[in-house]
C-alpha angles and dihedrals in degrees: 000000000000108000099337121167106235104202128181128226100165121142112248133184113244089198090074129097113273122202121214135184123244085227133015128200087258081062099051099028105028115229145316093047133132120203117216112193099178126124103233106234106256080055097057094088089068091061137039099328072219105097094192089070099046089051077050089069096051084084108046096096092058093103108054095039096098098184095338111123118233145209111229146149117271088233086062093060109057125148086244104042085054094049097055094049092049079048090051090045105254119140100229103201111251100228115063117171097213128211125182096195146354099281087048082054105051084047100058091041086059092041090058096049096055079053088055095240120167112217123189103219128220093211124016115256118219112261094215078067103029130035117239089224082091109055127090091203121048104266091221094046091055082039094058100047089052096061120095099214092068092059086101081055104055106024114069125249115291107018100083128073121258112263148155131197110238134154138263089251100048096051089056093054094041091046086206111218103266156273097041130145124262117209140172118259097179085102093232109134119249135176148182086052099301120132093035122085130196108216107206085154134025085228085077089059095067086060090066120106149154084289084072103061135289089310093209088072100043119148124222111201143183111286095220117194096219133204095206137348126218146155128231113198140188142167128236110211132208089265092059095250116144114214130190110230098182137254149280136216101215122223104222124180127224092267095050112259136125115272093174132280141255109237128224136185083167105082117191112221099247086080095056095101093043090053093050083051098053092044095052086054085050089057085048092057104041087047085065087064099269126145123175129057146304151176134219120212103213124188106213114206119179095300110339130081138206135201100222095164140029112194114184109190133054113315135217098260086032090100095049103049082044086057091037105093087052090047086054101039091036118038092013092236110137103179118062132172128200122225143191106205136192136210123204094189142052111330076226083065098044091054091047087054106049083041090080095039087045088050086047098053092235101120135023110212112217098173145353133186127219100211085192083088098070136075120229094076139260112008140182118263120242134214134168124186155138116271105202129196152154089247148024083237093050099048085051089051086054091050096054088041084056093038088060085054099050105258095126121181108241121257 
């Protein structure tokens, strides 16, 4: 489906609630652009080894396009996907420049750029592959704030943790005092934990290989006990304005991956500080040139906090603080979770089944994937949404109703 137009005429009520961002990327980036939110494949080490849930991701952004165009799996665009998130008030942008693999992808990336279009990339794509004609935003610059090993560059002093860049080899033959953090210095971005290592025993160090990272520019960090971890998150515009868009309190498993965020606009006034910091990191980056949007992972010990992580791109809660101020005007709900979600039966059954919690205003879909689409058999279908409630307890109560049905977050 090389480059098609997917396009929906489907009736909606416009009775129904309609959620709108407080900002859209023709608010941030001006018009006559495409966003392309897909990880270009030699990247793809450094995320889920599961490429269904990285497609998933593709339509994320949906909700928050207004009339933006944007890149996305095909699997992401189904009748019925589109439907259910109309239903669940989100605004799907009407033009979708659709791709079924990775050949299909590189296609349409090279038919756009003979039509001059300008794209703002999630991640950067290498410039030896794809030509940097085609990117809105300087390859190298986007390039440069996703690498780890700039964090001391852009976050001011003390409120990172202490760190070097060695290599593999080097590490082996220092045998550094443990636990410590192991992180990629290749500068290529990650995400969801990958790419970062926590090192409890030196026996974990003989697993590492090339897949990692380049081990000659690895970075040993501060392992940091932490009380709580959060992200704090803005947007800078085309005018140069810096905005706060809130904050969100990560779920993290034992092992060290995302498991999904609590999502805040409220923010306490113990983070005040926290939140001047990180806007002060925000300034460093956009006067780097940058425009578009990022989160900043923060460890918060006693009283003392770290940047560990700089994400410049959407994140994964940027959608729903950008809907926040709608979920709690609209539908009255002022906690929200979001969830990545899997589906071990028929994508037919998934649908049936967010359709009650959609009805019911418990959950706002912001994408699904219809693992049908793909070709290696039977996959695991993917979700990923806001759970909304009057409560932390009644969100918790949603997401074991929808646990008993087979709707299970994703570890």
């Amino acid at each position: 489906m090389e480059e098609a137009l997917a396009r929906n005429f489907s009736v909606w009520d416009k009775s129904m609630v309609q959620l709108r961002p407080s900002f859209s990327l023709e608010d941030i980036y001006g018009k006559g652009i495409i966003y392309n939110p897909k990880l270009y494949d030699t990247d793809y080490s450094h995320f889920s080894q599961d490429l269904v849930s990285l497609e998933v991701l593709t339509g994320r952004e949906f909700c928050v396009m207004g009339e933006t165009p944007i890149i996305c799996h095909a699997a992401t665009a189904a009748p019925e996907t589109i439907s259910l998130l109309e239903e669940g008030g989100v605004n799907v942008p009407p033009i979708r420049y659709i791709y079924s693999n990775d050949d299909e992808y590189i296609r349409l990336l090279d038919n756009l750029k003979k039509q001059n279009k300008k794209l703002i990339f999630q991640y950067p794509h290498p410039s030896k592959d794809i030509s940097k004609e085609i990117s809105w935003i300087e390859p190298e610059l986007h390039a440069y704030l996703c690498d780890k090993r700039n964090i001391p560059k852009l976050v001011p002093e003390g409120h990172f943790p202490k760190r070097r860049t060695i290599s593999l080899e080097q590490i082996l033959n220092e045998k550094p005092e443990l636990p410590f953090v192991l992180k990629t210095g290749d500068g290529r971005a990650t995400s969801g934990g990958f790419g970062v290592l926590l090192v409890n025993d030196k026996k974990q160090l003989q697993k590492v290989d090339d897949t990692f990272g380049d081990l000659s520019q690895l970075i040993i960090e501060e392992f940091i006990e932490y009380d709580q971890n959060i992200s704090v998150h803005y947007v800078a515009d085309q005018y140069g304005e810096i905005h706060f868009l809130g904050m969100s309190e990560q779920i993290v498993s034992n092992e060290g991956n995302f498991r999904g965020s609590w999502i805040s606009t409220d923010i306490e006034d113990k983070f005040a500080e926290i939140v001047s910091v990180g806007y002060k990191v925000m300034e460093n980056i956009a006067k780097k040139g940058y425009i578009g949007f990022a989160g900043f992972d923060v460890l918060i010990k006693g009283d003392q906090f770290y940047f560990i992580d700089l994400n410049v791109r959407f994140n994964a809660s940027t959608c729903g603080l950008l809907l926040m101020e709608d979920i709690q005007n609209k539908l009255g709900k002022y906690f929200v979770r979001l969830c990545n979600f899997e589906w071990t039966n028929d994508f037919n059954g998934l649908i049936r089944v967010l359709k009650k919690y959609v009805s019911n205003q418990q959950i706002i879909p912001l994408s699904l994937l219809n693992s049908n689409q793909f070709q290696q058999g039977k996959l695991v279908e993917k979700a990923i949404g806001l759970v909304a409630g009057h409560s932390i307890d009644e969100v918790e109560s949603i997401l074991s109703e929808m646990s008993s049905e087979g709707l299970i977050v994703k570890e």
